[in-house]
C-alpha angles and dihedrals in degrees: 000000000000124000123197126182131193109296099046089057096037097098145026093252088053087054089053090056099048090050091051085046086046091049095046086059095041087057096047076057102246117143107232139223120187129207120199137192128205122288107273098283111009097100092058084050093056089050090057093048093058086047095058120092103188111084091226095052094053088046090050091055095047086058094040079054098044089046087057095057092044085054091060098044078052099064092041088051092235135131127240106281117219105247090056090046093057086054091052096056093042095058080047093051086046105051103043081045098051132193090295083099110037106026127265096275108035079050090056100039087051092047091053097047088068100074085067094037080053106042090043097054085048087051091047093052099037084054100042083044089055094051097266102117101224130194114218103223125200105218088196084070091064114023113073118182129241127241104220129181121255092034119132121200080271107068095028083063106032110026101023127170127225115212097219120185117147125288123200097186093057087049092055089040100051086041090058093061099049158289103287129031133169134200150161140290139208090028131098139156130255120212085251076071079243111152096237127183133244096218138223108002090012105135077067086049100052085049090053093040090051089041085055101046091041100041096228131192090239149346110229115192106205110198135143089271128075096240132279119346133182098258137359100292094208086066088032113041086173095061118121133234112253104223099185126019120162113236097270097047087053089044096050098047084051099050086039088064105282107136099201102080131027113231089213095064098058095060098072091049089052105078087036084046090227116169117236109210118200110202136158120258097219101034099047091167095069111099096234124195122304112207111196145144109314120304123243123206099028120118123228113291141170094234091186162346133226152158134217110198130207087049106165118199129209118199123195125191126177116158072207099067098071107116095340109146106240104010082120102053092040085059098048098054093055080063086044100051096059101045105254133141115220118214122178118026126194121184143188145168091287105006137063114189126186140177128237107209111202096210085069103033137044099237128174134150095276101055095048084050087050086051097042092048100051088042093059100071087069106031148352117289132218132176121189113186141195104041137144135211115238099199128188106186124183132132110274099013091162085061092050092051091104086059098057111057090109085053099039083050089060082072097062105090090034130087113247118194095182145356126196134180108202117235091237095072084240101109160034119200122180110178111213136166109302087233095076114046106082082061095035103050098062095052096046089050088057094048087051094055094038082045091065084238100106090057091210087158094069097086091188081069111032134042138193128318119264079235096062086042106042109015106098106224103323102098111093105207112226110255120258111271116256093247099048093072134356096041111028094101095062094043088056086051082054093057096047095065104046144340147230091057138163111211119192125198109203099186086065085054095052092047091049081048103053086039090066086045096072084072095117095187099049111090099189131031113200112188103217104239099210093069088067134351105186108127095230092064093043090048088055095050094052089051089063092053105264132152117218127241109209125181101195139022089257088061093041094055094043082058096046090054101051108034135055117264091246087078105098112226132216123201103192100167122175115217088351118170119249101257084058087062092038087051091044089052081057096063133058094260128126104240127231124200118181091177143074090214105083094049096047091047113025099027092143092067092054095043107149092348127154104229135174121231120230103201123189100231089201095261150085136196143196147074091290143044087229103055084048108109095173137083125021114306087062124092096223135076134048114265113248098234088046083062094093096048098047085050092051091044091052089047092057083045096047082239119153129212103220098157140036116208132179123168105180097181144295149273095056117164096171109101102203093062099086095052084053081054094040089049097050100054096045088055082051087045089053088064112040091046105203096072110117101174138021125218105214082184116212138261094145097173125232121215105244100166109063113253091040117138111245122224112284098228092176088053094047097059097048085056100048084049093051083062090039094060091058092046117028095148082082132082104221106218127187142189117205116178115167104027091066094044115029112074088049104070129057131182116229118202133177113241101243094186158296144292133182115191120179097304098340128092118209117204107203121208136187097253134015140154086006082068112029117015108176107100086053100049097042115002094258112170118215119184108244127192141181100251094188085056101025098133084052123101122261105246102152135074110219139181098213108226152184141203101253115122098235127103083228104070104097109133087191138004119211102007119179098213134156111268100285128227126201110271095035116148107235113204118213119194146217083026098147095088124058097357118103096019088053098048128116135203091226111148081029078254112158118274125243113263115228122228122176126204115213 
């Protein structure tokens, strides 16, 4: 079964490419039936003529419509072949006739048929021309439609249902005929013998119903898109083909505003189990999105996000409504009686609030005025409009909620009118002003991929970008990872040796480094010391030109002892005793306090003293509650209306304020946070007046998922220069930490064995959260590989672990990796930052030794 809309059947090249499609099924054997839409055009054409009243005018539109398909015959050098002729001079018959005869609807539903009955005929007589002997199939012959209840004349006419189960007797008969067919979609007949339409999407539904009634091997949906994809990739050029969705996940992602499929068309496959393939008409070679029964062996994952537009809410309010018996189904006649389809609902004690959704009802003005009327004899009516519905589908969201507080967050500054979790577990909806989504879905798109819920990293799943598909050029893909490549020989010799190992590249370091140094409007780039401590990264930093940040004497005296004097320190602790300020007033280091505490207790130690203030600017960021340094549930910063007091307190101490600091978390990607931050402090340093220089921190994030948009450092430092501008009295410092670091280290460990345990497969290695502890203490996901089988396929679904004897170490959940031996060198990445320093002889198992490539 083959479907083709508009625009696949619009020109004589797109023909050519259906009749090649059509010839590389006939010679895998398979017997065809094609499915075709209206020309590009011709149904809203259709529409028009019905909407005309003057006899001319409808007349005018039926020839504008037969010219159009002349036109085509034209191109493909044929006459006119009978069948399309006798459509021709039906629509003609039709529209100089009107609806006097047959009634205004059945009028309408037969006009508009005719842009399928006349591309189809074109199509039968372009493929038997090209040597593809093609049977022309009247649609009308073998879906019936259905009489349902609740239907008015409307919607039988208009938006009619086919009760498709399969049908042996239509399969021999059809395979009697011949070996290729093609026939029309959108279109069915009532038991009146009245053509009726399918509505909006139909042409997929008539595929689906045929592939239903015949059985068929597969439905493939031919359009101008590869398939399927996680968000509309002409808002979000970075979403990612979906290769495989069960039936309910596609149908959910269509009904939720995806236009690629329509979710009408994937209920009649799903009782003959028939697969539905999505694949684009003019790159046949793309693999496109099977849709398919439910999948086994694939993790949680939002699959997608979307937005319908034009979304209208009703809400409803009676303090009389609470446990009345029947408010409810008062309520909903009032929807019934006037034909509309209610989608979302949202209830409380004394309101009830629901969401019209256009694509599946015929709104205007006047029929929302009809409903509200009638609804106000029993409650308060409101209608909010316009609104749009910002969707994530995926199977099992509730068990995905933990992943999505940077997204949820996202929420906080815009207005929601409702939010609603379906009780299928399939999706969560939140309804917000129409205005904000185009901005808003992007992003959210990013924060579901950096959050670890939109699992891109499982390649079973999920596919290429529309941007590295489609995007001519302008996609720049990421560079190979140091280790994939040039250096994975000698880190399997590594392994080899002995395992667990920390390997550090420190050409990647200089690279990150240099990198930073093209921020023009920074004027001092601290690395942050805590990240990684090993002197061969720190000499190589200070070779670039870097201060150190240090947050305690341990760190201060490893820095002493590896780098020039000429390297300008920071010590910026946080709840540090009094001899650590003491030691860092020692040294040559610019000193931090975030507290009151230290000046009204130890003033003597900061007498006369140049500081630097940490404020807490009332925020925190980053994927984790626990990597965010800012507002108050974090333990840094100084509070804002503590600042006076903290002024008064340093001018009873001599103290000066030569610095502002604020560092509110870490792993952002977005560029324009740290010239909010930047912004912010010089507003504080105006007035406090004997600030020289503001500390904007770090927490530059670095892309981990793949897919994941990197930092736009070009981006970044426009922005930094646009505040700079405002305020150039000012030295901008930073303090990066992992982004310099982290890419550049990996952890290799040996694989000790396997476990299966009910559905899940543990993969067992030789060190884990005693080494890296990360992914225990705040969910951080780190891509790990087999590096002995790396050019293999992933085929198994692992949960990564170690030995130690905590629930907790577990280095990745739900990992799609090649079938594992004992001995193979596992590769974890973005190692280089938070690694070594953070790990632990717990266990008293043996620590990881460190080794640095130059």
């Amino acid at each position: 079964m083959m479907k083709f809309g508009g625009t696949s059947v619009a020109t004589l090249p797109r023909w050519q490419n259906i009749r090649e499609l059509v010839a590389s099924r006939r010679a895998e054997g398979a017997r065809v039936l094609i499915v075709v839409s209206a020309l590009t055009g011709i149904t809203d054409a259709l529409k028009q003529l019905c909407a005309e009243d003057d006899q001319d005018k409808r007349r005018a539109c039926a020839e504008g419509i037969a010219q159009r398909h002349h036109e085509l015959l034209g191109h493909m050098q044929l006459e006119l072949p009978e069948t399309l002729g006798e459509r021709l001079a039906e629509l003609e018959r039709l529209a100089a006739e009107g609806p006097a005869v047959m009634g205004e609807l059945a009028w309408q539903a037969l006009v508009q048929a005719h842009g399928e009955l006349m591309s189809s005929a074109l199509g039968a007589a372009f493929l038997t021309h090209s040597d593809l002997p093609t049977r022309w199939l009247d649609a009308r012959d073998c879906l019936d439609a259905a009489a349902l209840p609740n239907q008015n004349e409307r919607t039988r006419l208009l938006s009619a249902m086919v009760e498709a189960k399969p049908d042996p007797a239509l399969a021999t008969r059809l395979a009697a005929l011949g070996e290729v067919f093609i026939t029309q979609g959108f279109i069915a007949r009532d038991a009146d013998e009245r053509t009726v339409l399918l509505g909006r999407g139909g042409s997929d539904t008539s595929a689906s119903y045929f592939g239903a009634l015949l059985k068929a091997a597969r439905v493939e949906i031919w359009t101008d898109v590869a398939g399927m994809f996680t968000a509309n990739p002409r808002q979000v050029p970075g979403a990612r083909l979906l290769q495989k969705l069960d039936y309910e996940e596609a149908q959910e992602i269509a009904s939720t505003g995806a236009k690629v499929l329509h979710p009408r068309c994937l209920s009649p496959l799903r009782e003959p189990r028939v697969p539905l393939l999505v694949k684009d008409t003019n790159r046949p070679e793309l693999d496109g999105t099977v849709i398919g029964p439910q999948l086994s062996e694939y993790a949680p994952s939002v699959k997608a996000i979307s937005a319908r537009k034009g979304i209208t809410l009703v809400s409803m309010e009676s303090v009389g409504m609470w446990q009345q018996v029947g408010f409810l189904a008062d309520v909903f006649g009032e929807f019934k009686k006037h034909g509309l389809s209610v989608d979302l609902i949202g209830s409380a004690e004394t309101n009830v609030t629901v969401s019209l959704d256009p694509t599946e009802n015929l709104l205007d003005s006047d029929a929302i005025a009809a409903l509200a009327g009638d609804l106000a004899r029993v409650c308060r009516v409101k209608v909010i409009a316009p609104c749009a519905a910002i969707t994530l589908v995926g199977r099992g969201m509730r068990s995905m909620l933990h992943l999505l507080s940077s997204v949820l967050a996202e929420f906080d500054q815009i207005r929601v009118h409702l939010i609603s979790q379906s009780s299928n577990n399939l999706n969560l909806t939140f309804v917000v002003d129409e205005d904000v989504v185009d901005s808003l879905l992007p992003h959210l798109h990013e924060l579901l991929i950096g959050a670890g819920a939109l699992r891109t990293d499982d390649s079973a799943l999920f596919g290429p970008s529309w941007q590295n598909l489609y995007g001519r050029g302008e996609a720049v893909a990421p560079a190979a990872a140091w280790w994939r490549e040039a250096e994975r020989q000698r880190l399997l010799e590594f392994g080899a040796q002995a395992t667990p190992r920390y390997v550090y590249h420190l050409p990647t370091v200089r690279a990150q480094a240099r990198k930073l140094k093209t921020l023009g409007a920074v004027d001092r780039l601290h690395y942050a010391v805590k990240a990684n401590t090993h002197p061969a990264i720190l000499r190589a930093l200070a070779e670039e030109g870097f201060g150190f940040e240090c947050v305690s004497p341990g760190e201060l005296k490893a820095v002493q002892a590896a780098v020039p004097e000429s390297a300008p320190l920071l010590f910026t602790s946080n709840f540090a005793p009094r001899e650590d300020f003491v030691y860092a007033f020692s040294t040559r280091a610019t000193v931090s306090l975030d507290a009151l505490y230290p000046l009204e207790h130890w003033g003597d130690v900061f007498r006369g003293r140049e500081i630097v203030l940490r404020v807490d600017l009332g925020r925190g960021l980053g994927h984790h509650e626990k990597v965010r340094t800012g507002g108050s549930g974090s333990k840094f910063g100084l509070p804002l209306e503590q600042l006076d007091t903290f002024l008064r307190l340093a001018d009873a101490h001599g103290v000066t304020v030569r610095g502002l600091h604020a560092h509110l978390g870490s792993g952002i990607l977005d560029d324009g946070h740290w010239a909010e931050v930047y912004g912010q402090l010089a507003s504080l340093a105006e007035r406090i007046g004997s600030v020289a220089f503001l500390d904007i921190g770090g927490g530059l994030g670095v892309p981990s998922h793949p897919g994941e948009a990197p930092l736009d450092v070009a981006a970044l430092d426009r922005r930094l220069r646009e505040v700079k501008a405002a305020y150039p009295h000012y030295q901008l410092w930073m303090e990066p930490g992992r982004y310099l670091v982290a890419d550049a280290g990996v952890l290799l460990a040996r694989v000790t064995q396997q476990k299966s345990k009910d559905t899940l497969r543990y993969l067992g290695l030789d060190t884990g959260m005693n080494s890296l502890i990360r992914p225990a203490l705040y969910d951080a996901w780190h891509e790990i590989v087999n590096l002995s089988r790396l050019d293999e396929p992933g085929t198994t679904l692992y949960q990564v672990v170690g030995p130690i004897c905590e629930s907790g170490d577990v280095l990745g959940s739900d990992r799609r990796l090649p079938e594992a031996r004992e001995g193979d060198v596992v590769l974890v990445a973005q190692a280089g930052a938070y690694g070594k320093v953070m790990a632990s002889p717990y266990n008293l198992r043996d620590e990881a030794l460190e080794i640095v490539i130059e």
